[in-house]
MARBA-3410 file (N, C-alpha, C, O; in Angstrom, 1 decimal):
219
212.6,98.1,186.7,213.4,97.5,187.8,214.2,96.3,187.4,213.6,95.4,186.8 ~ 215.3,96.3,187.6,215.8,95.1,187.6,216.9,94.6,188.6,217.4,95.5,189.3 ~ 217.3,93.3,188.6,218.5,92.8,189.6,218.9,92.0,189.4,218.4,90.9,189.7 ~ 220.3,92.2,188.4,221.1,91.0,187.8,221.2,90.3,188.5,220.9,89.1,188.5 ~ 222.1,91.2,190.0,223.2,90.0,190.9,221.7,89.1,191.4,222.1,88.0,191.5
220.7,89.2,191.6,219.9,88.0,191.9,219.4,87.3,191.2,218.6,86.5,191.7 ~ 219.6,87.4,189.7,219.3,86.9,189.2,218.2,86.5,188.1,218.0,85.4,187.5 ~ 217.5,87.6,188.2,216.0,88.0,187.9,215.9,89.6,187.5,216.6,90.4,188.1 ~ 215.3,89.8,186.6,215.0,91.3,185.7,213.5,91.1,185.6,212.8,90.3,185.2 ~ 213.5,92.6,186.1,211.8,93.0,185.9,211.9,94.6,185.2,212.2,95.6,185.9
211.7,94.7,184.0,211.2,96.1,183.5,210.1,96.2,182.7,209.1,95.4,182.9 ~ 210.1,97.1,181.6,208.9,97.6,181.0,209.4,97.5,179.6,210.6,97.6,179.3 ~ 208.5,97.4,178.6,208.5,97.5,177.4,209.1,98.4,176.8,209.9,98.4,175.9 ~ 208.7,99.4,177.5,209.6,100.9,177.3,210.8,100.9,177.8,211.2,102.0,178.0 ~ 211.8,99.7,178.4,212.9,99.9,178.6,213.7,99.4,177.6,214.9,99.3,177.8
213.3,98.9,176.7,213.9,98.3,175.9,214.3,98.9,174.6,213.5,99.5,174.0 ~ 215.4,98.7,174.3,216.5,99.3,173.1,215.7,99.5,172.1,214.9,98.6,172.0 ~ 215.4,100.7,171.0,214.7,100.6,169.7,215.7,101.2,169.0,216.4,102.1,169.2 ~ 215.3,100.0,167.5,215.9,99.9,166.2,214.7,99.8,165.1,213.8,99.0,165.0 ~ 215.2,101.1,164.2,214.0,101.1,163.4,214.4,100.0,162.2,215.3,99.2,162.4
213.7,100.1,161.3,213.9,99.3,160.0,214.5,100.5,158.9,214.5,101.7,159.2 ~ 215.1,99.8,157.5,216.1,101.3,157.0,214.6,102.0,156.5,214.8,103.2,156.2 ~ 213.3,101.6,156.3,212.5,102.9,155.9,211.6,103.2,156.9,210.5,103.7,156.8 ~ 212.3,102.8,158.0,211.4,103.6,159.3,210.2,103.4,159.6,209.6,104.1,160.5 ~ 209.5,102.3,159.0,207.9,102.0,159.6,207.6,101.0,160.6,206.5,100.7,161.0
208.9,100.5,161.0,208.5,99.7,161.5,209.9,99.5,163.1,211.1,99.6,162.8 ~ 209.4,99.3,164.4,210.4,98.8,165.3,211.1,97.5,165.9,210.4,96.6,166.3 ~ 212.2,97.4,166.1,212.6,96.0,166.8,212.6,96.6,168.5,212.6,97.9,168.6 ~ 212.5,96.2,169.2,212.6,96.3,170.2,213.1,94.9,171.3,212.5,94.1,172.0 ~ 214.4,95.0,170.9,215.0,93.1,171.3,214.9,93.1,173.1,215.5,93.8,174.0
213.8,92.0,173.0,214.1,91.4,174.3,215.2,90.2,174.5,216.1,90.2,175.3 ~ 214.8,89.4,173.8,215.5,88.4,173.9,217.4,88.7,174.6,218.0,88.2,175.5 ~ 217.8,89.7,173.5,219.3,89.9,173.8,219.3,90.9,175.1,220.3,91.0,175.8 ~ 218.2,91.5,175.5,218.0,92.3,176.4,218.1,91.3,177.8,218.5,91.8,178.9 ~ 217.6,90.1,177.6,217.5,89.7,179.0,218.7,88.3,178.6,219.0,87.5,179.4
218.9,88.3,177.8,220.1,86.7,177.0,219.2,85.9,177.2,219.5,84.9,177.9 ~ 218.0,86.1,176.6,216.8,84.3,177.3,217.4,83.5,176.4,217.3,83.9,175.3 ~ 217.9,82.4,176.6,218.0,81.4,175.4,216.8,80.3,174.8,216.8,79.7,173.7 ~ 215.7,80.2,175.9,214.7,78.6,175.3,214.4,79.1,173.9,215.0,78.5,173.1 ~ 213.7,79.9,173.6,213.1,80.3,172.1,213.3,81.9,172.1,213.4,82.7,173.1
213.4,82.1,170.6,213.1,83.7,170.1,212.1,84.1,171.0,211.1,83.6,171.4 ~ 212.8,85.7,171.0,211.7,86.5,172.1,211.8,87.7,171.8,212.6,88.3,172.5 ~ 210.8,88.5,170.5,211.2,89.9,170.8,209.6,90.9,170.9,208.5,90.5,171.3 ~ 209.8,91.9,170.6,208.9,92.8,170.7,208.9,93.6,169.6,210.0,94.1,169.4 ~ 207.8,94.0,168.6,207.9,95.0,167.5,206.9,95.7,167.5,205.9,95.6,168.2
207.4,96.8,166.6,206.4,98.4,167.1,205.7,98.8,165.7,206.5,99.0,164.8 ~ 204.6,98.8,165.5,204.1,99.7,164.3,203.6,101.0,164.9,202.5,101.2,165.4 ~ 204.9,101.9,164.7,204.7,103.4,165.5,203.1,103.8,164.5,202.3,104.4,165.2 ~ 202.9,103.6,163.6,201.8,104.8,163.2,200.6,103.3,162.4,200.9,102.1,162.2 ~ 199.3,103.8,162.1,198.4,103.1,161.7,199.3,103.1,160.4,199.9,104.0,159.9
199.2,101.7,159.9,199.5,100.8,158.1,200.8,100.6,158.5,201.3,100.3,157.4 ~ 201.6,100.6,159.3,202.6,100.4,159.3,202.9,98.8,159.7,202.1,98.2,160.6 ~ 203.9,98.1,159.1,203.8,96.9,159.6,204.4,96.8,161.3,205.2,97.5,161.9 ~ 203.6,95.8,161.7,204.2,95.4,162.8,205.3,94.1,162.6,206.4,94.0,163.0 ~ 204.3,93.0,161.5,205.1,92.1,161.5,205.5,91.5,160.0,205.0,90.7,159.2
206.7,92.2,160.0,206.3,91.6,158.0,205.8,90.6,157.5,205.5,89.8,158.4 ~ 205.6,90.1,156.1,205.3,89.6,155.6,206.2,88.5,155.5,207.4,88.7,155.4 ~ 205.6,87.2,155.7,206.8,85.8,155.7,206.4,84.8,155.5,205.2,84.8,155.1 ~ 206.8,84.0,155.6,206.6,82.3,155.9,207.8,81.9,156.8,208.6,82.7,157.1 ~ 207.8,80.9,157.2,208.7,79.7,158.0,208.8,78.8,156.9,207.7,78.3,157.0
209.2,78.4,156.3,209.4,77.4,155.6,210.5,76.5,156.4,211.7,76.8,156.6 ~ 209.7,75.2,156.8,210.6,74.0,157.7,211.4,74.8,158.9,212.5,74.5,159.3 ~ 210.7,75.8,159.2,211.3,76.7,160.2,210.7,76.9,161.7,210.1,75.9,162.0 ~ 210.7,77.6,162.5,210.1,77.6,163.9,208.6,78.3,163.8,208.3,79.4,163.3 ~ 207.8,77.5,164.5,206.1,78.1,164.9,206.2,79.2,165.3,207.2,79.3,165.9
205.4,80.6,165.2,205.7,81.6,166.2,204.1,81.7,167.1,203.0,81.2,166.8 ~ 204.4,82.3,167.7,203.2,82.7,168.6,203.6,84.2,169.0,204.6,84.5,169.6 ~ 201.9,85.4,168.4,202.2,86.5,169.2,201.0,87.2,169.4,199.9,87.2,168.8 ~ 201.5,87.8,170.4,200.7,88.4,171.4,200.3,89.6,171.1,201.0,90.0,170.2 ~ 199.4,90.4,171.4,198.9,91.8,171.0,199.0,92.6,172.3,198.1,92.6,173.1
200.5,93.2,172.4,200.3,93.8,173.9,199.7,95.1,173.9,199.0,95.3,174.8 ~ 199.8,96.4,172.6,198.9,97.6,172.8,198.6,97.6,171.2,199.2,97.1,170.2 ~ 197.6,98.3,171.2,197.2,98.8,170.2,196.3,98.2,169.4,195.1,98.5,169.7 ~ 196.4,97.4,168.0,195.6,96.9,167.0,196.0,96.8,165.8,196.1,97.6,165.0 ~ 196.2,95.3,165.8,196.8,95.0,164.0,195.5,94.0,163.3,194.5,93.4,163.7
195.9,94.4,162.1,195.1,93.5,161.4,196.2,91.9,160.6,196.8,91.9,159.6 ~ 196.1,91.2,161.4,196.9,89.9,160.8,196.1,89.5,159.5,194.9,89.8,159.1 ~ 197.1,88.8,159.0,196.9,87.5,157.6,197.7,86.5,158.3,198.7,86.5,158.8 ~ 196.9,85.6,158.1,197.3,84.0,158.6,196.7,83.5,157.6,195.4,83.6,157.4 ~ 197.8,82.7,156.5,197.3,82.0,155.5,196.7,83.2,154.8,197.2,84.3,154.7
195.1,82.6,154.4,194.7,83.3,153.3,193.6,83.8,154.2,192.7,84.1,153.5 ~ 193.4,84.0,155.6,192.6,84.5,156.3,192.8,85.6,156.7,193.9,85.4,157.1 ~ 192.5,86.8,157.0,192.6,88.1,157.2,191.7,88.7,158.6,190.5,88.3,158.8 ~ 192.1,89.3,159.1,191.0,89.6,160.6,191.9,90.4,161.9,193.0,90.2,162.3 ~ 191.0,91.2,162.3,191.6,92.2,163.4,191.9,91.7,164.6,191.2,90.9,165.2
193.1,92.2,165.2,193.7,91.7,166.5,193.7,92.5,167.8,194.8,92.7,168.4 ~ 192.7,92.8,168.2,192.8,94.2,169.2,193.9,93.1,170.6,194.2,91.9,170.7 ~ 194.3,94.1,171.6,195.2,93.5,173.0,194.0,92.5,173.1,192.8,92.5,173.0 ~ 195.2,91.7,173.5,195.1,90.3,174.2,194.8,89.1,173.6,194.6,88.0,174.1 ~ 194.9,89.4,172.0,194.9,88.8,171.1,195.9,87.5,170.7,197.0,88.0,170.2
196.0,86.3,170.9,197.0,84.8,170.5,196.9,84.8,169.2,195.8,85.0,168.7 ~ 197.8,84.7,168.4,197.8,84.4,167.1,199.0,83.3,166.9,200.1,83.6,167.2 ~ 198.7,81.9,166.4,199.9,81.0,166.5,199.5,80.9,164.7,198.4,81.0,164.0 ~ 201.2,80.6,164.4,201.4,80.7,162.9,202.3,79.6,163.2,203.3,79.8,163.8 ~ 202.0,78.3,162.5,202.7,76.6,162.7,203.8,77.4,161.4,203.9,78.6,161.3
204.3,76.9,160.8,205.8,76.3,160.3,205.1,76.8,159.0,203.9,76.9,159.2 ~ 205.5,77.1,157.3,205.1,77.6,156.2,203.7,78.3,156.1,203.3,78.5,154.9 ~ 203.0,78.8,157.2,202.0,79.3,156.9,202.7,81.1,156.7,203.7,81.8,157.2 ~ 201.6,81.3,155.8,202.1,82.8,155.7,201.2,83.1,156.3,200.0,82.7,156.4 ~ 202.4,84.8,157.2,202.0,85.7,158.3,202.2,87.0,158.2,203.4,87.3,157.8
201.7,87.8,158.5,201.6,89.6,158.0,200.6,90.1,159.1,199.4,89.8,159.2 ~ 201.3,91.1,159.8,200.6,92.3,161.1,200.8,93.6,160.6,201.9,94.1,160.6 ~ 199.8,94.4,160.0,199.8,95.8,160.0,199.2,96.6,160.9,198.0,96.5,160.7 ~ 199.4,97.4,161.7,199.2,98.3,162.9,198.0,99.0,162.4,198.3,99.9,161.7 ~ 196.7,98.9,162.6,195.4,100.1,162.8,195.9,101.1,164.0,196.2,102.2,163.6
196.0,101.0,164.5,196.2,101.7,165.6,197.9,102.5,165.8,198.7,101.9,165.2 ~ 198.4,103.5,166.4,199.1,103.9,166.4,200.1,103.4,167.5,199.5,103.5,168.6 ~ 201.3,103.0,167.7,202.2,102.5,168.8,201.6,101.0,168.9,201.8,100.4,170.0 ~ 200.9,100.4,167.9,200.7,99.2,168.0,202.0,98.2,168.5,203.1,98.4,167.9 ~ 202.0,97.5,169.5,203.2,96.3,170.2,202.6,95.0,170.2,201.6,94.7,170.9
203.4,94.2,169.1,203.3,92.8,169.4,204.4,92.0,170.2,205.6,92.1,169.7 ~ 204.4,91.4,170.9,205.3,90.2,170.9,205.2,88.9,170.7,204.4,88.1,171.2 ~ 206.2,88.7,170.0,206.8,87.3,169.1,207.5,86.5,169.8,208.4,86.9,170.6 ~ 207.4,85.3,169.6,207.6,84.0,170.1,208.2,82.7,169.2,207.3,82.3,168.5 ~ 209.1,82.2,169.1,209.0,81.2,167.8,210.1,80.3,168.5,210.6,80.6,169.6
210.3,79.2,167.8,211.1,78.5,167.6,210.9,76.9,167.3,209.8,76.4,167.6 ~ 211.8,76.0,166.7,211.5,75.2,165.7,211.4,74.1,166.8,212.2,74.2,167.8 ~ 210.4,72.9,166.8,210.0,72.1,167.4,211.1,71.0,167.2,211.6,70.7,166.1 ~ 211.3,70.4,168.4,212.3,69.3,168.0,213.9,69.7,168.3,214.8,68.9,168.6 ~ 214.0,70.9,168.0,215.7,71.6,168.0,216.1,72.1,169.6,215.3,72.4,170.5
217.2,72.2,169.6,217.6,72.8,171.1,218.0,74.5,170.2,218.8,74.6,169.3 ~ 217.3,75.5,170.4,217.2,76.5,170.0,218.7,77.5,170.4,219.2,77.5,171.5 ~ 219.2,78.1,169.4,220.2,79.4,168.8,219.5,80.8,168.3,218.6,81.0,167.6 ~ 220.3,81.5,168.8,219.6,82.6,168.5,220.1,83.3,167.1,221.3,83.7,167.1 ~ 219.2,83.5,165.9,219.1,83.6,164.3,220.1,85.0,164.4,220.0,86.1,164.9
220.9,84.6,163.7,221.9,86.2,163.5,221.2,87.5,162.8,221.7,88.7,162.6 ~ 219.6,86.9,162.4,219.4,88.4,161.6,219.3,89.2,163.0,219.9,90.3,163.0 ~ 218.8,88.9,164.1,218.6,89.3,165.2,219.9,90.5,165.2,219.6,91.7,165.3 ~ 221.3,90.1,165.2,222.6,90.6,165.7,222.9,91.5,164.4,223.5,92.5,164.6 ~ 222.3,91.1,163.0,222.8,91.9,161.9,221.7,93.1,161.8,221.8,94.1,161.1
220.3,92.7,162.7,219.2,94.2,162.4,220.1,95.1,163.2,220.6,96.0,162.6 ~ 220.5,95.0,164.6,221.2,95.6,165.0,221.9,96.3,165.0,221.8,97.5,165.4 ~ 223.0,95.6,164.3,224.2,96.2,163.5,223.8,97.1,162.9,224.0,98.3,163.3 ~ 223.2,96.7,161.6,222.7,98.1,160.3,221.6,99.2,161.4,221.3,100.3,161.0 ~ 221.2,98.7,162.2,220.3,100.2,162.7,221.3,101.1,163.4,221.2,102.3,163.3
222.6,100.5,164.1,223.7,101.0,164.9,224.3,101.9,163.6,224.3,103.2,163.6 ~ 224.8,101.3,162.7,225.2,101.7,161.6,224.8,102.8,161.1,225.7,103.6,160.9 ~ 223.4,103.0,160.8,222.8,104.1,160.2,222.8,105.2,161.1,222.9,106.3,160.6 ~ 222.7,105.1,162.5,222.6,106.3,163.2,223.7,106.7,163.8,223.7,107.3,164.9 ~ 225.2,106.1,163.1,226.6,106.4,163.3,227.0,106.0,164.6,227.7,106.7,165.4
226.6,104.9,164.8,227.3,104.3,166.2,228.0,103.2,165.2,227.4,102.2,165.0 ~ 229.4,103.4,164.7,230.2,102.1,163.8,230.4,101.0,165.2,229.7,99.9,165.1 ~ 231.1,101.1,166.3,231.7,100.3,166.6,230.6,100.0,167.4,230.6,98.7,167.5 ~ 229.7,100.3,168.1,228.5,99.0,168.8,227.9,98.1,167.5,227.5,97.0,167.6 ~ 227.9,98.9,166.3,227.3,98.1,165.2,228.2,96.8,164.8,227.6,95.9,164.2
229.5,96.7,165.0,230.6,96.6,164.8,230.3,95.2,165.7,230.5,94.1,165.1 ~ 229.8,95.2,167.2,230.1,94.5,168.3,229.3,93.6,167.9,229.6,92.4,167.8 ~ 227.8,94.4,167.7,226.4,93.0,167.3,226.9,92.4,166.3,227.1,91.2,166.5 ~ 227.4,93.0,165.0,227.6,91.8,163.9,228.5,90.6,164.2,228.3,89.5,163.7 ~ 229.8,91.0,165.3,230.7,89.8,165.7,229.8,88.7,166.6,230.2,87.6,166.6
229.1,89.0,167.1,228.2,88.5,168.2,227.9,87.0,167.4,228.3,85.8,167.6 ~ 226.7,88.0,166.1,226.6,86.4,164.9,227.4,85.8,164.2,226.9,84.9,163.5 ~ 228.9,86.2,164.1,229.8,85.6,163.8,230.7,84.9,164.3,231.5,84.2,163.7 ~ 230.5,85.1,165.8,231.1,84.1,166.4,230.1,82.7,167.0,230.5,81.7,167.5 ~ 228.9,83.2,166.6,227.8,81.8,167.1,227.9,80.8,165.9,228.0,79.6,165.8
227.6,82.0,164.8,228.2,80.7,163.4,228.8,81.0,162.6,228.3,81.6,161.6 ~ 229.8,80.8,162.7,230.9,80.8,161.9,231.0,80.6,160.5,231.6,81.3,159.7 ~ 230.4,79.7,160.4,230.6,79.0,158.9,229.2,79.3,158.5,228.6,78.2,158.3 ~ 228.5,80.2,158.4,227.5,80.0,157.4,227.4,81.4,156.6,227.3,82.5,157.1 ~ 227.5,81.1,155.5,228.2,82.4,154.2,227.2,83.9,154.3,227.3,85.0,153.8
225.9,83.1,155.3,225.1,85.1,154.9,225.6,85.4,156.3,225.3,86.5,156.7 ~ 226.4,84.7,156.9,226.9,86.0,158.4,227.9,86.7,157.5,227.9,87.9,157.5 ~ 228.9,86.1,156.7,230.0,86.7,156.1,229.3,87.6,155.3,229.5,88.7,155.7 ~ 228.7,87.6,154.5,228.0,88.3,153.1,227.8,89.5,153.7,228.3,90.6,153.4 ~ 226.5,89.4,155.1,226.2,90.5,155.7,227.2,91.3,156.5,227.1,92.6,156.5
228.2,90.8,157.1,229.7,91.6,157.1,230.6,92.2,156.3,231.6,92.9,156.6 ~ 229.9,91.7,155.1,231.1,92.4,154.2,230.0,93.7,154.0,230.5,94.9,153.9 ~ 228.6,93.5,153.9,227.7,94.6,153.5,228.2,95.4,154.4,228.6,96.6,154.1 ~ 228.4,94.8,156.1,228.5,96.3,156.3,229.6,97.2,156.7,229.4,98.3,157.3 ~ 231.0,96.6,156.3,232.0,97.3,156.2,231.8,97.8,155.2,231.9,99.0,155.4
231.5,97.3,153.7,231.2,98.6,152.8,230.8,99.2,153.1,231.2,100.3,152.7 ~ 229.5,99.4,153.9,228.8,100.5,154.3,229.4,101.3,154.8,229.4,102.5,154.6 ~ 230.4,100.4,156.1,231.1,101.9,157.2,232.2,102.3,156.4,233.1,103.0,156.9 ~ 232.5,102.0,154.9,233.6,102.4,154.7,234.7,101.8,154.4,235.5,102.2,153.6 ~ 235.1,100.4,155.2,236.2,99.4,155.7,235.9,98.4,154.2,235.3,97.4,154.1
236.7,99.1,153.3,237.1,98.2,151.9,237.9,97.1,152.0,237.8,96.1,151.4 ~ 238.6,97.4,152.7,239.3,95.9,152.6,238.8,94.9,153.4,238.9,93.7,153.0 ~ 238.3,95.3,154.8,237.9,94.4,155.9,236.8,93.6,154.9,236.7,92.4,155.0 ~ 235.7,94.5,153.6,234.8,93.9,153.5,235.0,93.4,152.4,233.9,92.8,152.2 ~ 235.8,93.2,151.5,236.8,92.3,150.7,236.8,91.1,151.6,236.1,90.2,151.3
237.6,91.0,152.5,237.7,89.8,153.2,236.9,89.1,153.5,237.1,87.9,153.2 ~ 235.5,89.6,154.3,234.5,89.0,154.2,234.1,88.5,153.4,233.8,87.3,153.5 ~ 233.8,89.1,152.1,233.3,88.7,151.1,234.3,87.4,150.8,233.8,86.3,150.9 ~ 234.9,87.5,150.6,235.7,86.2,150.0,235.7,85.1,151.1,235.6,83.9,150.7 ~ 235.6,85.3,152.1,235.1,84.0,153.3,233.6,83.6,152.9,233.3,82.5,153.3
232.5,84.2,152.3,231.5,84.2,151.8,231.8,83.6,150.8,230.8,82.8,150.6 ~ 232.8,83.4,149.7,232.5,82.9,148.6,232.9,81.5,149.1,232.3,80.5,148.9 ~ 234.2,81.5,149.8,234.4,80.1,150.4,233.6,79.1,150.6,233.6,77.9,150.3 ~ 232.6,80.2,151.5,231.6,78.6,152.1,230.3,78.7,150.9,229.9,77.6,150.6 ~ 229.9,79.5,150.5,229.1,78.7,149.4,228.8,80.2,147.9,228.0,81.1,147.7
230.0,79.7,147.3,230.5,80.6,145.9,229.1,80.9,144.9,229.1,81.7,144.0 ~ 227.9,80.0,145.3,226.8,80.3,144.1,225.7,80.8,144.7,224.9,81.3,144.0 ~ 225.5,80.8,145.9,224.7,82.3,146.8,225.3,83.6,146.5,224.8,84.5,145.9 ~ 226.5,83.4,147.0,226.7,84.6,146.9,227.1,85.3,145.6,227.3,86.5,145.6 ~ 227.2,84.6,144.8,227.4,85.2,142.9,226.3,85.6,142.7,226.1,86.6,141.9
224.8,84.7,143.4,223.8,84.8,143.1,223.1,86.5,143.4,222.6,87.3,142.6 ~ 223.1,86.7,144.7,223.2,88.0,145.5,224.1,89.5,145.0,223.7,90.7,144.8 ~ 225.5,88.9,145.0,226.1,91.0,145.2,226.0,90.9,144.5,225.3,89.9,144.7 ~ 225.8,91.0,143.1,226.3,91.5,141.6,225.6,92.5,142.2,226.2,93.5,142.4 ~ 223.5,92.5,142.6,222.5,93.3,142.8,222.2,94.2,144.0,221.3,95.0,144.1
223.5,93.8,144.9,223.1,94.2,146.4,223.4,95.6,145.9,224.0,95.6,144.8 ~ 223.0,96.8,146.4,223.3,98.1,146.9,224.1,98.2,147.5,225.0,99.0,147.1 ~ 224.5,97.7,148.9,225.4,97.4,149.7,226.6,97.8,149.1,227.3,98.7,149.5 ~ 227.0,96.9,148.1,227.9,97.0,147.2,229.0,98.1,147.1,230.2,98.1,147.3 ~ 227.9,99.3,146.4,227.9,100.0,145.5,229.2,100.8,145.6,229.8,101.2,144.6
229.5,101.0,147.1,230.6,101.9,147.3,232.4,100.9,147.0,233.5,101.4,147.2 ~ 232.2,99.6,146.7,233.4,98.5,146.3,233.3,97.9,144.7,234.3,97.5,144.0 ~ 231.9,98.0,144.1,231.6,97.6,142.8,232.8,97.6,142.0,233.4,96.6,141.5 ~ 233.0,98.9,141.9,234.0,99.2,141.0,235.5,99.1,141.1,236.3,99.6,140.4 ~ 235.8,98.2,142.3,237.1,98.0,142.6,237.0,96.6,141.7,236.1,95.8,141.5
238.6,96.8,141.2,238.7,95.6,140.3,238.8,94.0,141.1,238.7,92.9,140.7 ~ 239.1,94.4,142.2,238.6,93.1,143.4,237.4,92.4,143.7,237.4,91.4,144.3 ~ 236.4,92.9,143.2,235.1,93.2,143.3,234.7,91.6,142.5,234.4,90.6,143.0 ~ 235.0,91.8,141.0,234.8,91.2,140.0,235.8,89.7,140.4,235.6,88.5,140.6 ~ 236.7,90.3,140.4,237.7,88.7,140.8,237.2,87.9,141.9,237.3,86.7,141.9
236.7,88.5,143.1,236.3,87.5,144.5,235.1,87.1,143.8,234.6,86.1,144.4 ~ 234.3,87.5,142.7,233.3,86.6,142.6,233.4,85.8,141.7,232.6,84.9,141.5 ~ 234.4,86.0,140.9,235.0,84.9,139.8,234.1,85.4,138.5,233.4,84.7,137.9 ~ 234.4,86.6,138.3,233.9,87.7,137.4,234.7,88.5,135.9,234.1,89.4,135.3
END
């Protein structure tokens, strides 16, 4: 159920958009963009089958706390160097560089995640708009994929992995030149990330060999 014009949305877990990961073990299921909440990150992930992650493996480094919830199923978290099972209804808070890892025991395991950095008036992280993208991408929707990646490009502008990841994914759809351009707005704002990155990306692979390729990276 929901009702924009008043102002308020009520649905279900299951109403919410799913985007796999590119080897498929794992779900996004965005709340956050689903309802525009802005106070902190807000999403939902799925480990469809037992070993599958729910929540990969990470740290925060000087980054946002997360907190999450065990809405079905059963993961086994790593917090730090501690390891232990999470059946529903489960709190798990992970402060700022601690390392965090959810693997699904259970089948259709659903966590949701919570984060954001203490002290900051919170933005919503473009990988959010670029998982998007590349899941739109892969299952040939170009232009909704097309829409999320502008989304994080117009929130930040200037920061060289929104560009980098645009250029990946015009090479992907094909769009050689659009992703030439990107790329070279990527080398703009910071030329030793990104020298550091494509030479190895895959991404690439389908522009590598254009002699443009070599020159935007000063090759």
């Amino acid at each position: 159920m929901t009702d924009v014009d008043r102002g308020y949305q009520v649905l279900s877990i299951d109403d919410l958009d799913r985007y796999t990961t590119l080897n498929g073990t794992q779900v996004l299921r965005p709340l956050r963009r689903r309802l525009g909440f802005r106070p902190f990150g807000l999403n939902v992930w799925v480990g469809e089958h037992a070993d599958d992650h729910v929540i990969e493996p990470h740290r925060e480094p000087n980054g946002p706390e997360e907190l999450y919830v065990v809405l079905r199923g059963s993961a086994r978290f790593t917090l730090g160097d501690e390891q232990f099972d999470a059946p529903v209804g489960t709190l798990v808070h992970a402060p700022p560089n601690v390392f965090r890892e959810a693997i699904a025991t259970e089948d259709g395991t659903t966590v949701l995640a919570m984060g954001a950095k203490a002290g900051e008036a919170f933005s919503p992280s473009p990988w959010e708009d670029f998982f998007v993208a590349y899941a739109e991408l892969r299952d040939g929707n170009v232009d909704r994929g097309r829409a999320a990646m502008l989304e994080a490009l117009e929130r930040d502008p200037d920061e060289w992995q929104g560009a980098f990841n645009a250029a990946c994914f015009e090479a992907l759809a094909g769009q050689t030149d659009a992703a030439f351009d990107y790329l070279r707005r990527a080398v703009e704002l910071d030329a030793a990330e990104v020298r550091r990155y494509a030479p190895d990306d895959s991404d690439f692979d389908s522009i590598r060999t254009d002699p443009r390729f070599a020159e935007v990276l000063g090759r």
